[in-house]
N, C-alpha and C positions, 0 to 999 in steps of 0.2 A: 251511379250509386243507387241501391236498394234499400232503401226503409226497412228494417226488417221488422216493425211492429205495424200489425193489418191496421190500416186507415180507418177502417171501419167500429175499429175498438174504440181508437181514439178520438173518434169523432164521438162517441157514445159517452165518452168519457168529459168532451168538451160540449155537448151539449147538456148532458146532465150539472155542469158548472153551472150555463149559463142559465139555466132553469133555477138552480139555487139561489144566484144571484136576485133576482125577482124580489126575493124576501129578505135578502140583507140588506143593513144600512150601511154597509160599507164602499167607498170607494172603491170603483174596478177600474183596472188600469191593463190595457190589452194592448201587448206589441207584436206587433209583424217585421221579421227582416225579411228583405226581398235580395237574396245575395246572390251575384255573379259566382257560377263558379267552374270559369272556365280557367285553361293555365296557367293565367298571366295573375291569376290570385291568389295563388298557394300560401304566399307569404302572408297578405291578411289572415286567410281562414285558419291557417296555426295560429294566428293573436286572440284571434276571436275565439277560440278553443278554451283559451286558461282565460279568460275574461267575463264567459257568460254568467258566472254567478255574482262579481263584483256586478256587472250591469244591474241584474239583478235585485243588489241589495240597495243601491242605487234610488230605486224604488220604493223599496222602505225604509230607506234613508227620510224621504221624502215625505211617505206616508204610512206608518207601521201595520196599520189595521186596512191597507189595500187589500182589496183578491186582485190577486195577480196574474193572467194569463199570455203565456208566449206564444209567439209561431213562427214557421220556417217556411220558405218558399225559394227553392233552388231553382239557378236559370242556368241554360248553355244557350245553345240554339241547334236548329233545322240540320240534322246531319251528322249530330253527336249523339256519346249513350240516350241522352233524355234533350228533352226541351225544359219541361217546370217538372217538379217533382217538389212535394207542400208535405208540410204536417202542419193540423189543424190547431186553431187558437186552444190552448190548452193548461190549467193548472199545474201540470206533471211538469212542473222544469227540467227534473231529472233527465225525464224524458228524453226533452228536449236537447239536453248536456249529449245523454248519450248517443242522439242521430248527430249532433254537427260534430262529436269524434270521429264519427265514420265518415265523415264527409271530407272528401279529396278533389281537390281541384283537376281537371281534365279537359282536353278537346279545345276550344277555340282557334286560335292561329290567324282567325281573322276579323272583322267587323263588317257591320254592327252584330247586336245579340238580339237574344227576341225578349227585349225589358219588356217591352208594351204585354204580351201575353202573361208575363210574371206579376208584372204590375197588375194589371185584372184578378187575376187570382186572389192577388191579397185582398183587393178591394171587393171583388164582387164573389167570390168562391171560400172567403173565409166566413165562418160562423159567428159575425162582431156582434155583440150585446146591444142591444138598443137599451134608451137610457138618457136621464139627465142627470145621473151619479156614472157617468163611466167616461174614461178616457183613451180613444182610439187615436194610438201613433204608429205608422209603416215606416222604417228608415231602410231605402233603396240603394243600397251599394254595388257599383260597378266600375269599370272603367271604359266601357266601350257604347256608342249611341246605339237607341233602338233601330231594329226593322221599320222603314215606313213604306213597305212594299209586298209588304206580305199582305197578299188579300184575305178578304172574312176575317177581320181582327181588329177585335177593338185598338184605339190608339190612344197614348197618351193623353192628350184632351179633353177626347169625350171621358176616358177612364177618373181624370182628376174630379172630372162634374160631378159625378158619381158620386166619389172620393166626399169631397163638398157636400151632397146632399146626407150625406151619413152621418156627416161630422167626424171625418177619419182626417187627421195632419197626416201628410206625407212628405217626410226629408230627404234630402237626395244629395248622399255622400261620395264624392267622386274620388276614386281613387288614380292616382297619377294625375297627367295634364295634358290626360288626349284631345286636340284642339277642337275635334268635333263635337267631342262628350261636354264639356263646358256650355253650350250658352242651352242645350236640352235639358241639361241637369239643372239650371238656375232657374228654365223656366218649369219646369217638375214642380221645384218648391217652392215656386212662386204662386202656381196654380195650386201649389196644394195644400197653401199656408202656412209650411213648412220651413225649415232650413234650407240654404244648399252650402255644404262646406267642402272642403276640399282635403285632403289628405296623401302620404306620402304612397306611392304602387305598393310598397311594403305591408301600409298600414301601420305604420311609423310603430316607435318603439313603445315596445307596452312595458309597463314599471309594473318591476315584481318588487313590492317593500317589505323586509324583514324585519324582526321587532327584538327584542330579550323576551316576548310572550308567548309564539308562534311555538317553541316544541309543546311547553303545556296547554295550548289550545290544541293540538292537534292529538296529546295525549287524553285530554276530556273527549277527542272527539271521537277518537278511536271505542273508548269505553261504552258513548249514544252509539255509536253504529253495531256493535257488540251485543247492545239491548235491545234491537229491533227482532220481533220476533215475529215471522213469517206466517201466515195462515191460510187458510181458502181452499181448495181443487190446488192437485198435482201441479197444475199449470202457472198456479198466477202462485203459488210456493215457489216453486224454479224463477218465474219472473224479476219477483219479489229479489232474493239471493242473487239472481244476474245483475241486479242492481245495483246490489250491495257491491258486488266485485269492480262493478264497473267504477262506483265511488272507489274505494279502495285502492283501484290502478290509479287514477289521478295524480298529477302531481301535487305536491305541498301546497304551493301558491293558490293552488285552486282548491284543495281542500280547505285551507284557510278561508275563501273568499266565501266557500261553501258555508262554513259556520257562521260565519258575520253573518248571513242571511239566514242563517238558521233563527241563530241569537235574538237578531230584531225580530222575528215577527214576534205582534203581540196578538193575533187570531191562532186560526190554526198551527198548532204545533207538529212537524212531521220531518222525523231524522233522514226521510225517505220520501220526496213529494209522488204521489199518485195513487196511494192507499196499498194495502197487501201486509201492513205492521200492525199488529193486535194493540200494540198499547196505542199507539196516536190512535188508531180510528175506535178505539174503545172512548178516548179522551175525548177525541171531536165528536164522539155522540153518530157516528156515522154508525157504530152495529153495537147491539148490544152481546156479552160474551154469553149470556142464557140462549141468545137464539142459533147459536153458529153449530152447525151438523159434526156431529163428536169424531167423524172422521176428517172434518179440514181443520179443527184443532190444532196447534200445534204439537209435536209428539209428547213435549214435556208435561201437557194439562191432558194428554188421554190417560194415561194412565193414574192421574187424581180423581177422586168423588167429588161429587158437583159441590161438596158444599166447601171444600178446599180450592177451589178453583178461582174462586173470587178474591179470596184472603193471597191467593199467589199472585193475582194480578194487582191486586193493589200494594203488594209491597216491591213488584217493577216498577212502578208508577212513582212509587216514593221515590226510590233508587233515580228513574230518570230524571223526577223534577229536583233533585239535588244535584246531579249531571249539571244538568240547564244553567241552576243560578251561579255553579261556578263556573259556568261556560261567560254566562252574562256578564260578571264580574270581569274575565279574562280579556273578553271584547270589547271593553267599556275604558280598561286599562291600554289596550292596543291603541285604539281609536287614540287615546289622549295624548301615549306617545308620538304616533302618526304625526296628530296636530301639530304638538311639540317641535319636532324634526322638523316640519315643513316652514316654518315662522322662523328659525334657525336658519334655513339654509338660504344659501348667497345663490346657488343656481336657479337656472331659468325653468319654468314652469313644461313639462312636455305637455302641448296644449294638441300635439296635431295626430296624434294614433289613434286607431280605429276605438278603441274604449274609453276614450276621453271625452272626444267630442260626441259619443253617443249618449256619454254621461251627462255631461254638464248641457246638454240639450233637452233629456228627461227632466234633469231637475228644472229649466224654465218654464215647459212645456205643460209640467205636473201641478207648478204655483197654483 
């Protein structure tokens, strides 16, 4: 697998977070997955695909007014396309949505993998906020034990110390009941003050729930994505719009899951996370529209006089934040029925799929 957005950007992008961070009062909450993705996990990484934004919202479920940064850290081993291949802790969820689409499970066939190399990555190679407002959680999913023979490589051990002195929890999600993988995986999160849970090689069945709400959420949401309007250089116009599409292809379920996080937040508002939409970063105070160069404009404000140009933007803004509260209202009604249904139903809890147990580990972790 190839990243196809330069590392270098998005490190620019996630350090400039962690710089802003400095001066907010808000809780930051910073995950790492460290995921296997060799053959034998194809079935998870499709679960994990329509789940990263319920995880997500999860989050501020928990806590509304978090800055929220994700990351990704892919592992095989010695002999396949890559060994680790990372995107960096980062606000852009989107982002982040659109690399673990492209991400395909490949290669393995045997054991162990090289966890220990992937495992350092997150802990000692990602960009974690320092802090005593921030919360740093890695959840390790594999099914196969590390390398402990690979020379010049840090290992498990000294890596959790590390881990420990940073103040990063690391859980260690094992997938299937490979008998080796078990008592490594227990002691991971035992060393890492973390979880260790256990789940099905599948990544057990992930609940897609539908509502009577879900088409007019999706019809409000189609309208917000409609009103995002593109700006900047050639380049980050195209980005922007690739992003859009890339929302767009998604399935329902995940568009939905995508709104409920929209919905919650109560900081930054962005129908698009990683900037490039004129109204949200006009709204977050990230640019002012007086200083942006008349040719990355969007097309529809070059051809207005500057003194038209404000009175247009502010009556998108009306438009969106009328978007919003009927969105809020939509997800507020979803949610209740959700509840509802669940206190109703006679069946048993799905407590063991890869989005469950990542879930309901964030929220104790987050208290």
């Amino acid at each position: 697998m190839k990243f196809p957005v330069a590392l270098a950007a998005l490190s620019l992008l996630s350090s400039v977070s962690t710089a802003a961070h400095a001066a907010s009062p808000h809780q930051r909450v910073e995950v790492a997955f460290v995921l296997d993705t060799t053959g034998s996990m194809a079935d998870l990484i499709d679960g994990a695909k329509k789940k990263i934004w319920s995880i997500a919202s999860t989050i501020v479920d928990t806590n509304p007014e978090a800055d929220i940064a994700m990351a990704l850290v892919a592992y095989r081993d010695r002999g396949d396309d890559y060994v680790v291949q990372s995107e960096p802790l980062s606000e852009d969820i989107q982002g982040l949505y659109a690399k673990l689409v492209k991400l395909q499970a490949d290669g393995g066939g045997d054991t162990p993998e090289s966890v220990n190399e992937a495992l350092d990555k997150a802990v000692s190679g990602l960009q974690w906020t320092s802090g005593d407002n921030v919360k740093h959680i890695v959840f390790l999913v594999g099914d196969a034990p590390p390398h402990m023979d690979y020379e010049q490589e840090r290992q498990y051990p000294k890596i959790l110390q590390l881990a420990a002195d940073k103040h990063i929890i690391v859980n260690a999600v094992q997938a299937g009941d490979m008998a080796e993988t078990t008592p490594v995986w227990k002691e991971i999160a035992q060393r890492g003050h973390g979880r260790y849970i256990a789940i099905p090689q599948s990544g057990g069945q992930v609940t897609i729930i539908i509502t009577p709400y879900d088409d007019e959420i999706l019809q409000v949401q189609k309208m917000l994505d409609d009103s995002v309007v593109p700006y900047g250089n050639e380049s980050r116009k195209l980005d922007t719009s690739a992003r859009m599409a890339e929302k767009a292809a998604s399935a329902d379920s995940v568009k939905i899951d995508n709104s409920k996080y929209y919905s919650k937040r109560t900081i930054t508002k962005e129908v698009i996370t990683g900037g490039g939409d004129l109204l949200a970063d006009v709204r977050n105070n990230k640019i002012e529209l007086g200083k942006i160069k008349d040719e990355e404009l969007p097309t529809e404000l070059k051809a207005k006089p500057t003194a038209e140009r404000q009175v247009w933007l502010e009556g998108k803004l009306k438009q969106r934040t009328q978007l919003e509260e009927k969105m809020a209202a939509l997800i507020a009604k979803r949610d209740e029925f959700v509840l509802a249904e669940a206190k109703k139903s006679t069946a048993p809890k799905i407590a063991d799929s890869f989005d469950s147990v990542v879930e309901d580990t964030l929220r104790a972790q987050l208290k």
